[in-house]
Backbone as CSV, one residue per row, in Angstrom:
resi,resn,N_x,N_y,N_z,CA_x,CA_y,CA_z,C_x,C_y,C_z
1,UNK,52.589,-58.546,-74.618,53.617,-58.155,-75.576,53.943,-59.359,-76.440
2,UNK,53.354,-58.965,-77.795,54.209,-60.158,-78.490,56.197,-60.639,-78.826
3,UNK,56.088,-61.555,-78.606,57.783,-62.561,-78.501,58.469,-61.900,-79.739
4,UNK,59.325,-61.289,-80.172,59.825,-61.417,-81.740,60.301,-62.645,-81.686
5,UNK,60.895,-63.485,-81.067,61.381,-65.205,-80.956,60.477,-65.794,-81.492
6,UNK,58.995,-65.590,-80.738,58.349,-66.259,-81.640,57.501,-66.518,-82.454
7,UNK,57.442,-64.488,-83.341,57.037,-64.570,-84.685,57.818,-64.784,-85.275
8,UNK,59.536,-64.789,-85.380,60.435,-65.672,-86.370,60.181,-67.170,-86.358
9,UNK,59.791,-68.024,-84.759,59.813,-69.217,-85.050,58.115,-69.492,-85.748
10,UNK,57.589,-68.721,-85.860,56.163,-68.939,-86.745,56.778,-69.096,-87.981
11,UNK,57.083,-68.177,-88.551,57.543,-67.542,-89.863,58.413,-68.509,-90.436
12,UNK,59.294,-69.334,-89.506,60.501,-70.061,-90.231,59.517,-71.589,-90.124
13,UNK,58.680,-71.607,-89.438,57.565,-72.946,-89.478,56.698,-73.098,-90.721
14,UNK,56.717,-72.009,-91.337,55.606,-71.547,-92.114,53.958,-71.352,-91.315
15,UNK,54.226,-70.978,-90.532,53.015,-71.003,-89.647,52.383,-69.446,-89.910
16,UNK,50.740,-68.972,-89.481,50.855,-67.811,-89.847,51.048,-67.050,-88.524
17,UNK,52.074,-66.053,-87.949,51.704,-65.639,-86.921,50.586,-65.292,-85.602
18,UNK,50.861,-65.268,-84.842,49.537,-65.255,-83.376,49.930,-64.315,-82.978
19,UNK,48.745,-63.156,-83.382,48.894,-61.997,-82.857,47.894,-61.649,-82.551
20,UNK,47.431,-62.447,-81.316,46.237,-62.132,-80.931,47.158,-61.869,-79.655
21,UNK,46.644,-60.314,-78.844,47.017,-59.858,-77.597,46.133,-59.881,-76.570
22,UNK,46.146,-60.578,-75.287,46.105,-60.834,-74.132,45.503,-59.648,-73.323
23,UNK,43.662,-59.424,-73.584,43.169,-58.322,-73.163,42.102,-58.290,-71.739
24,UNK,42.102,-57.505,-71.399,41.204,-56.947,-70.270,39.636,-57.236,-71.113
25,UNK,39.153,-57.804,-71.846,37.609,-57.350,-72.690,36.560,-57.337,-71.641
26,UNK,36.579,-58.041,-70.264,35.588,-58.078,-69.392,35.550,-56.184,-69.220
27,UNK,36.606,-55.813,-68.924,36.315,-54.290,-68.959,35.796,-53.579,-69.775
28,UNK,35.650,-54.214,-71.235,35.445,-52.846,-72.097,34.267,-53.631,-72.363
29,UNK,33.488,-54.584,-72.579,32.395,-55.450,-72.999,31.160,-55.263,-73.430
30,UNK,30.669,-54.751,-73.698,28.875,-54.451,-73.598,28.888,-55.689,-72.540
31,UNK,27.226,-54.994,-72.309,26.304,-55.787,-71.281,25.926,-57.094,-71.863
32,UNK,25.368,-56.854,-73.483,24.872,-57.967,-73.802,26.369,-58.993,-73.667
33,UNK,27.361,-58.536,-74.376,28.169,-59.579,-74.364,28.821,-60.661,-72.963
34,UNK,28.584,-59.902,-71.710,29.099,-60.321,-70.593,27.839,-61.040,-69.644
35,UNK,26.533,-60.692,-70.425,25.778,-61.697,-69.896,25.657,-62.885,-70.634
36,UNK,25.675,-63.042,-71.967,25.828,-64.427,-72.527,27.476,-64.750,-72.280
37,UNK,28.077,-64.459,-71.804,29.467,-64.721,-71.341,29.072,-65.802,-69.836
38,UNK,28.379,-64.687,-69.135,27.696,-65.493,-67.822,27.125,-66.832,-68.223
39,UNK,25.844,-66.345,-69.264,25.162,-68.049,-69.236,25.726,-69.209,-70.102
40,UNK,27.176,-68.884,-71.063,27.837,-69.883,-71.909,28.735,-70.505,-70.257
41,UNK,29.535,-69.376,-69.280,30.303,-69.832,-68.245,29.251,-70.624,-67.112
42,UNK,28.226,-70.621,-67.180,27.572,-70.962,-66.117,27.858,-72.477,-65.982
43,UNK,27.603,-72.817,-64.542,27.426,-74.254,-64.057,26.487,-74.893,-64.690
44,UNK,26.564,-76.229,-64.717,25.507,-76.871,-65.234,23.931,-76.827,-64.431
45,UNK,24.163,-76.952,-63.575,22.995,-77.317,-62.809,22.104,-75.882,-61.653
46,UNK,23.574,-75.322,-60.788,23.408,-74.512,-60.021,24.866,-73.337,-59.903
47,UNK,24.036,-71.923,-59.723,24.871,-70.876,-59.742,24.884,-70.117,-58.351
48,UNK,25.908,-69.340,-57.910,25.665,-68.301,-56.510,25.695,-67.254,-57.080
49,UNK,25.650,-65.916,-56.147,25.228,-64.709,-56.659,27.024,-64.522,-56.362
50,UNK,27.950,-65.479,-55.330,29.430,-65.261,-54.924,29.653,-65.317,-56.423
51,UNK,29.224,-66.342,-57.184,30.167,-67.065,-58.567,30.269,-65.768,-59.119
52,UNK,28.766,-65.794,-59.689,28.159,-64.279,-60.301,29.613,-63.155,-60.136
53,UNK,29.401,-62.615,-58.746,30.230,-60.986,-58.770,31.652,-61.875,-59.003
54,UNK,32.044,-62.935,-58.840,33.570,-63.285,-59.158,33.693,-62.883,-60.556
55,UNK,32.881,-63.342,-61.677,33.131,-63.223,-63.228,33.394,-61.749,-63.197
56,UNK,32.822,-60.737,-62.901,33.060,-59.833,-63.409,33.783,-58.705,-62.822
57,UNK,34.066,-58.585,-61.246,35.028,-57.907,-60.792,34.481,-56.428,-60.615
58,UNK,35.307,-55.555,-61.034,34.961,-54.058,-61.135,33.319,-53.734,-61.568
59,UNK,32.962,-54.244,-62.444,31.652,-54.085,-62.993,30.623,-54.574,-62.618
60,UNK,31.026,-55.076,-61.566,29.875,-56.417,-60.728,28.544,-55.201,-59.691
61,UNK,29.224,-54.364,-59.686,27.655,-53.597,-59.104,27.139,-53.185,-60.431
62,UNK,27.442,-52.779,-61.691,26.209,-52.385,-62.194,25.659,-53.696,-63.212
63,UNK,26.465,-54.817,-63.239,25.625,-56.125,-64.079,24.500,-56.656,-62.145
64,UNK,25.144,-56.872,-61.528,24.324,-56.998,-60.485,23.067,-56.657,-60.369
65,UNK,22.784,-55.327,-60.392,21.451,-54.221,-60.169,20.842,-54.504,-61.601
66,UNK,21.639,-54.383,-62.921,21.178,-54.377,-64.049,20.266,-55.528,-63.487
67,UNK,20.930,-56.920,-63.628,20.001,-58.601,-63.549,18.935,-58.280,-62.325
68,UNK,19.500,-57.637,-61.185,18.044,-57.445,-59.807,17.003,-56.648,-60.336
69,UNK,17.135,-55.629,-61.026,16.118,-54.639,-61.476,15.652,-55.293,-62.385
70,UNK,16.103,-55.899,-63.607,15.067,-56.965,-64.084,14.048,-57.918,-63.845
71,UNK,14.617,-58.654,-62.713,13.813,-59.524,-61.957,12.639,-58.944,-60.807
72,UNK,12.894,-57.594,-60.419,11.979,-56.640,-59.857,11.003,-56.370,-60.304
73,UNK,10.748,-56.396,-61.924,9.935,-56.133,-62.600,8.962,-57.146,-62.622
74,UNK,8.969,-58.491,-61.979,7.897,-59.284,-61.819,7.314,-59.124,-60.712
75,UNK,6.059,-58.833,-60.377,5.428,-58.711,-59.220,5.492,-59.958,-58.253
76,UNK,5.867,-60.694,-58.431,5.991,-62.491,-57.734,7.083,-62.218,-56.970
77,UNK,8.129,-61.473,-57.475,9.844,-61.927,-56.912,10.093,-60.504,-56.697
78,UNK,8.995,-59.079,-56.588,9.846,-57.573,-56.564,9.996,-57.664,-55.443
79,UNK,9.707,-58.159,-54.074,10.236,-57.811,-52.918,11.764,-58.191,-52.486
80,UNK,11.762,-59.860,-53.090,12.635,-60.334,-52.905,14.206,-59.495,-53.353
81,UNK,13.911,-59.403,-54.911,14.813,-58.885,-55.653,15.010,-56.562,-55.209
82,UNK,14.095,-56.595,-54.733,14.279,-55.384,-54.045,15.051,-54.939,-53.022
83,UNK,15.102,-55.930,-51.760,15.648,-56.056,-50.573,16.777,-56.498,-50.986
84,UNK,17.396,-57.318,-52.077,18.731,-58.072,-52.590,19.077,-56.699,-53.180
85,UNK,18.534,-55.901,-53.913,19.178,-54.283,-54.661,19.760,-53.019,-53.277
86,UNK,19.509,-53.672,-52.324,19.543,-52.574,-51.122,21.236,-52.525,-50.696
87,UNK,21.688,-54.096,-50.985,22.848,-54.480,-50.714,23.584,-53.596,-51.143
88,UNK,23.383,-53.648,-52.742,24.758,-53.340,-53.380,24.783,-51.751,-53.398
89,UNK,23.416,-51.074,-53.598,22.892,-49.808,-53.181,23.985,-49.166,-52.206
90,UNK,23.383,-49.722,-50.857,24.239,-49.166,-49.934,25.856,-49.093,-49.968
91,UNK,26.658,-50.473,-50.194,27.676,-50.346,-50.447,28.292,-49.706,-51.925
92,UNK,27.715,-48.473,-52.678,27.968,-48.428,-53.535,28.058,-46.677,-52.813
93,UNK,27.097,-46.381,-51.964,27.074,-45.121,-51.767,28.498,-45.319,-50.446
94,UNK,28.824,-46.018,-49.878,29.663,-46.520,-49.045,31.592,-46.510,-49.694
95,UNK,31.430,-46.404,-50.992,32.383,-46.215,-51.655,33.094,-47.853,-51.910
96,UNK,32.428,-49.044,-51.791,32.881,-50.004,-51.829,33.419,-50.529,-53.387
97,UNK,34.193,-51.300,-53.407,35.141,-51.986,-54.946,34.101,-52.860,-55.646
98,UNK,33.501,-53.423,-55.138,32.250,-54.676,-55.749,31.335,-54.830,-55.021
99,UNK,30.398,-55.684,-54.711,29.279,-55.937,-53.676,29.812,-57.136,-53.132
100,UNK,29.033,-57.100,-51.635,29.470,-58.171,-50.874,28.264,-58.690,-50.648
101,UNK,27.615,-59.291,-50.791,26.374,-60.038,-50.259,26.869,-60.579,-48.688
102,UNK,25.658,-61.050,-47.409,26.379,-62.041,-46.136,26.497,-63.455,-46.951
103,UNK,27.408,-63.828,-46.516,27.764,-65.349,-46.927,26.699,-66.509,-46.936
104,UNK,25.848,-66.674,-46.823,24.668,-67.449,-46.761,24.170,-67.061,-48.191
105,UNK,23.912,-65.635,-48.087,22.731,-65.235,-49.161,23.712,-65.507,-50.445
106,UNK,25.042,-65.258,-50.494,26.327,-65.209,-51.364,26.386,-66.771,-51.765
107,UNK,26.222,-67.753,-51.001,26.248,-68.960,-51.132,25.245,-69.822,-51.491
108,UNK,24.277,-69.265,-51.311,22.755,-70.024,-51.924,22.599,-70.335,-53.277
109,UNK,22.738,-71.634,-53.485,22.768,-72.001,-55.284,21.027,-71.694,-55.944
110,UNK,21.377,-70.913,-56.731,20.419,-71.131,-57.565,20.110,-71.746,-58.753
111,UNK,18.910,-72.190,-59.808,19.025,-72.803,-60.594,19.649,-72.302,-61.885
112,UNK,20.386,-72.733,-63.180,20.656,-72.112,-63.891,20.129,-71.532,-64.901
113,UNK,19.143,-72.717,-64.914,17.566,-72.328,-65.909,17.216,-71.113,-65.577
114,UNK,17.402,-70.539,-64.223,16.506,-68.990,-64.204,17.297,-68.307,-65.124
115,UNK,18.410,-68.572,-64.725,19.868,-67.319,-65.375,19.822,-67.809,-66.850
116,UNK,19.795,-68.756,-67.230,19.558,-69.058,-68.798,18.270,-68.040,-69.201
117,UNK,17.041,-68.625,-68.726,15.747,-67.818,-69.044,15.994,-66.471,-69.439
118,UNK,16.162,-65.585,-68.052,16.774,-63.743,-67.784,17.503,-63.830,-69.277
119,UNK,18.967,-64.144,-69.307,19.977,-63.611,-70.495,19.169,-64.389,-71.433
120,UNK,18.381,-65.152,-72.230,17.965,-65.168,-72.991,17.215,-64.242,-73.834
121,UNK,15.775,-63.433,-72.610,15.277,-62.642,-72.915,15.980,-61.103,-72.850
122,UNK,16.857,-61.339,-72.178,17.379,-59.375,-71.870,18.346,-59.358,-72.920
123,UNK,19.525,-60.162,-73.623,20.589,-60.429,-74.582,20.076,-59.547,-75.345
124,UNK,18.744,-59.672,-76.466,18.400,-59.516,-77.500,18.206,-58.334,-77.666
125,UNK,17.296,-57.705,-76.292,16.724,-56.361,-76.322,18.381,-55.704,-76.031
126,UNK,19.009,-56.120,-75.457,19.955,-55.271,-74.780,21.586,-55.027,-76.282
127,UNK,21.229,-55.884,-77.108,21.974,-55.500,-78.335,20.753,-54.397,-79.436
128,UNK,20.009,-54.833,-79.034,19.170,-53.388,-79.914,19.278,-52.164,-79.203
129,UNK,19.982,-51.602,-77.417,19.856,-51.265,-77.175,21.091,-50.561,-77.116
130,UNK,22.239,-51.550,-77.498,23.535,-50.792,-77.438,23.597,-50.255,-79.159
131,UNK,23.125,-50.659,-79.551,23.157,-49.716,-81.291,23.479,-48.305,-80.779
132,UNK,22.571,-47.687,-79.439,22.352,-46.594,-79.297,23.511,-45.974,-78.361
133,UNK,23.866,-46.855,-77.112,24.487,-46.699,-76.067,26.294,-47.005,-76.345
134,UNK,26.779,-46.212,-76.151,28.694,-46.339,-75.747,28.720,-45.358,-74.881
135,UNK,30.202,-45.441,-74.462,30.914,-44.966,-73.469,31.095,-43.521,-74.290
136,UNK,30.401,-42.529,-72.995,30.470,-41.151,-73.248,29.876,-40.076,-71.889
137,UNK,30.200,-38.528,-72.515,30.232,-37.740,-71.284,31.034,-39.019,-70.004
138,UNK,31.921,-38.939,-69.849,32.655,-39.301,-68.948,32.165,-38.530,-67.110
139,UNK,32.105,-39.194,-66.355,31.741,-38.290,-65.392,32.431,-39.239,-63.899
140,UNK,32.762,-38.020,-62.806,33.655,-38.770,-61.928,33.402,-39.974,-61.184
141,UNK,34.287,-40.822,-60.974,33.610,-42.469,-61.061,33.208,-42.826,-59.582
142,UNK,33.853,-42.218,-58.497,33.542,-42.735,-57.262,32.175,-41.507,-56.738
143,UNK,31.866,-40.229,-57.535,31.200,-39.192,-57.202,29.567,-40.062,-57.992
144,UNK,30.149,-40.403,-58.917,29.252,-41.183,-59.393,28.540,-42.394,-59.266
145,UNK,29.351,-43.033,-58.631,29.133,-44.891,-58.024,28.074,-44.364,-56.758
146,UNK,28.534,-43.605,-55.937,27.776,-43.165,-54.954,26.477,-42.409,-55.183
147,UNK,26.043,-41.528,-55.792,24.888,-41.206,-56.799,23.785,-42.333,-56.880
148,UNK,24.998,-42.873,-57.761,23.571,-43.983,-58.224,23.461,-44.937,-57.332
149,UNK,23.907,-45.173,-56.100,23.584,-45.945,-55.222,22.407,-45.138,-54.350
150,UNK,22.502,-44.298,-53.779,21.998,-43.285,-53.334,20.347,-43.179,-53.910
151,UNK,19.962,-43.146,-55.130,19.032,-42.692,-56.385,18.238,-44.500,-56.057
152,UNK,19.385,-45.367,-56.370,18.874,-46.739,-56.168,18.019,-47.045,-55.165
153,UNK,18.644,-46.388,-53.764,17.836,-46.956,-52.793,16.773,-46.162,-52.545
154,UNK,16.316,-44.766,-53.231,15.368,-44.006,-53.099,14.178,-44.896,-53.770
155,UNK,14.721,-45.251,-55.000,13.955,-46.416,-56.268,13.283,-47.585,-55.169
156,UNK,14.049,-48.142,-55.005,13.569,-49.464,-53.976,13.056,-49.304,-52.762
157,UNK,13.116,-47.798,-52.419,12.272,-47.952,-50.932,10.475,-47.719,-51.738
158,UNK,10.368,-46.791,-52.986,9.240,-46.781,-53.617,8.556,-48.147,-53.893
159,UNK,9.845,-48.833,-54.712,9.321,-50.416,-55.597,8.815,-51.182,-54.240
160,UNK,9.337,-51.222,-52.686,8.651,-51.902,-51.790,7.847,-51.808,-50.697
161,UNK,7.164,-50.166,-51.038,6.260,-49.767,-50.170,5.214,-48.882,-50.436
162,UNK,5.050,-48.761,-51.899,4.230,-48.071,-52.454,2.924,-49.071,-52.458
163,UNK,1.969,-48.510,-52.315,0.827,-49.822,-51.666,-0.311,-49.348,-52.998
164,UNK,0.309,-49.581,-54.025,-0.313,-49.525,-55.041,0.074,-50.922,-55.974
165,UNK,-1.558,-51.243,-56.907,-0.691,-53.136,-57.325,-0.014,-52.497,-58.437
166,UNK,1.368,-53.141,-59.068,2.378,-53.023,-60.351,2.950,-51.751,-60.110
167,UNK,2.974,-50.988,-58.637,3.958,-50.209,-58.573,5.434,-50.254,-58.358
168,UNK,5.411,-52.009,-58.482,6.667,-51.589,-58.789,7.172,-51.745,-60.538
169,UNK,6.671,-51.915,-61.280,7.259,-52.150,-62.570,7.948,-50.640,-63.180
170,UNK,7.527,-49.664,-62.841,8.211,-47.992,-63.113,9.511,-48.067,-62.273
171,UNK,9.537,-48.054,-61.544,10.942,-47.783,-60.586,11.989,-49.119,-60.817
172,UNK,11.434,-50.352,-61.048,12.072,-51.373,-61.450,12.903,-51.197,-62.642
173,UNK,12.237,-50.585,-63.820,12.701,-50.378,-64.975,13.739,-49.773,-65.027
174,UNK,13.302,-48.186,-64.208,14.262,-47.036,-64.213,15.408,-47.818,-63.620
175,UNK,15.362,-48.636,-62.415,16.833,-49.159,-62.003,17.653,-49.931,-63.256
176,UNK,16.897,-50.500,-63.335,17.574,-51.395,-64.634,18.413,-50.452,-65.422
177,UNK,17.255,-48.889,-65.880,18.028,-48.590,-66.717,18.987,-47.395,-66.202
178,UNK,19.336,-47.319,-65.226,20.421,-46.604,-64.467,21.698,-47.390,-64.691
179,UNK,21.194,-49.223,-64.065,22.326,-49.891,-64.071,22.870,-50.406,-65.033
180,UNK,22.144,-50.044,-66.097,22.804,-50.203,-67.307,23.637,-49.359,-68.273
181,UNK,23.216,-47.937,-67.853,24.255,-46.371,-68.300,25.423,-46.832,-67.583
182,UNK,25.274,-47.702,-66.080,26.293,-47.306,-65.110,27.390,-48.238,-65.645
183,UNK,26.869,-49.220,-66.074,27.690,-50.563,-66.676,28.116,-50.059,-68.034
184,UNK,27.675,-49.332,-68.415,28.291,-49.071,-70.002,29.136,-47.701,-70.274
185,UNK,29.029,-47.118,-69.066,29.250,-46.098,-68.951,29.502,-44.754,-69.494
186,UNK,28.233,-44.607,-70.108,26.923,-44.055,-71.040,26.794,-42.902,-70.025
187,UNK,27.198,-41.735,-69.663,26.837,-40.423,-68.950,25.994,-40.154,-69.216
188,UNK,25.591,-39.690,-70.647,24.553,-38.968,-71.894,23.054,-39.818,-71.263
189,UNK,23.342,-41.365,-71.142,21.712,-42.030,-70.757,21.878,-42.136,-69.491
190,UNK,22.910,-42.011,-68.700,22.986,-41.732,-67.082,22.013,-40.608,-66.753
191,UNK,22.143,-39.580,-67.516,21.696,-38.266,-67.086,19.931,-38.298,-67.157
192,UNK,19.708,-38.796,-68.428,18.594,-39.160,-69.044,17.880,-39.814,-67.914
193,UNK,18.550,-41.095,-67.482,17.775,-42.128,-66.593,17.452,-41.521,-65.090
194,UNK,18.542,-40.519,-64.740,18.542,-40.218,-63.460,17.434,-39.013,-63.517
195,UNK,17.509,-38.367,-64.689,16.019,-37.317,-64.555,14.666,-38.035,-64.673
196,UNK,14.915,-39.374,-65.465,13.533,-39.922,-65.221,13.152,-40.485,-64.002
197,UNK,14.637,-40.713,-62.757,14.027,-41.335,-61.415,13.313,-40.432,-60.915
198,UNK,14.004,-39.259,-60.890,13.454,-37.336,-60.344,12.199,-37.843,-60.538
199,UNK,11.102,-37.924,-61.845,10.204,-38.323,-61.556,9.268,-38.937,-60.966
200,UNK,10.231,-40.286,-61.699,9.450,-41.565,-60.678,9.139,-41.269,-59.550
201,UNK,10.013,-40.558,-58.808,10.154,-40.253,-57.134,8.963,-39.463,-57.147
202,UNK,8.797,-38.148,-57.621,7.831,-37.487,-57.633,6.368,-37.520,-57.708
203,UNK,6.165,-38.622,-58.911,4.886,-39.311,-58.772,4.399,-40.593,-57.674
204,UNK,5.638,-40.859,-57.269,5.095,-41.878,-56.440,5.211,-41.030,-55.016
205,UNK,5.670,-40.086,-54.921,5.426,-39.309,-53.502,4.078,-39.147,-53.470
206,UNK,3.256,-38.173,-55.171,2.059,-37.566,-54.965,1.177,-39.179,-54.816
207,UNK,1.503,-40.347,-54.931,0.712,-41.288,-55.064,0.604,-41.690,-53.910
208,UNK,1.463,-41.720,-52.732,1.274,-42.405,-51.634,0.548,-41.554,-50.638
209,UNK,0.892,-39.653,-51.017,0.179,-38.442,-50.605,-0.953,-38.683,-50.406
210,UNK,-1.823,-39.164,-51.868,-2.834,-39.169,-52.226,-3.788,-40.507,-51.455
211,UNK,-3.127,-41.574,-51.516,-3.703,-42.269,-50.587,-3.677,-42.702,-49.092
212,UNK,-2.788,-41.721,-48.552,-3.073,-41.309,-47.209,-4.297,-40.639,-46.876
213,UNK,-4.015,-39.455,-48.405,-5.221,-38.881,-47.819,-6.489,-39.760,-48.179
214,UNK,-6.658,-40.492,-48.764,-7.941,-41.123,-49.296,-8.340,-41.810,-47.631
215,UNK,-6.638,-42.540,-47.461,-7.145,-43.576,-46.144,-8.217,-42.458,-44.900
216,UNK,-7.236,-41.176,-44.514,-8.264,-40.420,-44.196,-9.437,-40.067,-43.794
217,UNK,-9.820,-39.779,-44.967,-11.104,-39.579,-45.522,-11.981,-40.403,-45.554
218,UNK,-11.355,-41.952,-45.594,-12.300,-42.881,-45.364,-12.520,-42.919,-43.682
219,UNK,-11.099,-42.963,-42.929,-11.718,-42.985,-41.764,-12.528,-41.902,-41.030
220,UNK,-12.646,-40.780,-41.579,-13.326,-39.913,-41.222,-14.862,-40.259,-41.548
221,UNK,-15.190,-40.410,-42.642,-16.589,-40.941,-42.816,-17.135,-42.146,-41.851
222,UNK,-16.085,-43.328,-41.459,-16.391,-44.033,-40.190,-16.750,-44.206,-39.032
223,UNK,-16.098,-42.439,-38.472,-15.855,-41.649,-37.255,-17.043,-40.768,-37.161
């Protein structure tokens, strides 16, 4: 609430009034803006994933999954960053306020250069991406948090056991782009993203189908 005390004592200063009001913006933010928020706030040297969910509070499961599902998408680090998406997954279908990582994994510094690197490259795409994306179709928030946790861990049991090479870069994506409707809270590309997991799921069922049966078939010709 602005002072009337002290837009008169502006006014009688000749000063020009400060009426700038004292806002929540981490809540209303785009993605792009709250990840270069992250890498301008970052430590110099080393970051935790604790620091991480502190900045952002309420929104910290879907910037979370957003940054893990990115990093999933490299075949070097998808296991890692897969088994780290399970966390917040579960406690999301669990009805939890933020993610809790165990305190070890919560406490492990990482470098900042990675987190510089990531928001460097995702910033850019992710403002060409909100041209398209705002807050719409509204849909119920805890019926919903649980959903996409739920959908998540269907995603990641595919991205880490589908025994096919770059299977995980499809299901990686789709998380990303779940956790990014979920963070912007975009229903309209919620809906969109969650019919494209329907898929994903689907093809990677007939894919793992398919090479059971291949395994099979090979051992039958052995036998």
């Amino acid at each position: 609430m602005i002072s009337s005390i002290a837009l008169d004592r502006d006014a009688n200063e000749g000063r020009r009034p400060n009426l700038k009001l004292p806002t929540d913006d981490t809540a209303l933010a785009p993605a792009s803006v709250l990840l270069q928020r992250l890498h301008d706030e970052a430590p110099a040297d080393h970051f935790t994933l604790g620091w991480l969910m502190s900045r952002m509070h309420k929104r910290s499961f879907g910037l979370i999954m957003l940054l893990l599902g990115v990093v999933a998408v490299a075949p070097g680090v998808s296991i890692v960053a897969g088994l780290l998406l399970m966390i917040p997954a579960f406690q999301m279908i669990l009805g939890h306020n933020m993610p809790v990582f165990p305190r070890r994994v919560a406490a492990r510094p990482l470098p900042t250069r990675h987190l510089a690197a990531l928001v460097q490259r995702a910033v850019p795409v992710l403002r060409s991406l909100e041209k398209l994306i705002h807050p719409r179709w509204p849909t119920p928030f805890d019926a919903t948090k649980r959903l996409v946790g739920a959908v998540v861990v269907l995603l990641n049991i595919t991205l880490l056991f589908t025994p096919v090479p770059l299977s995980n870069v499809v299901p990686a994506l789709v998380i990303a782009l779940i956790s990014l409707a979920y963070l912007e809270e975009d229903g309209l590309l919620l809906s969109i993203a969650l019919l494209a997991s329907v898929v994903v799921l689907a093809v990677e069922l007939a894919v793992v189908w398919e090479t059971i049966l291949g395994a099979k078939w090979i051992f039958a010709l052995w036998h």
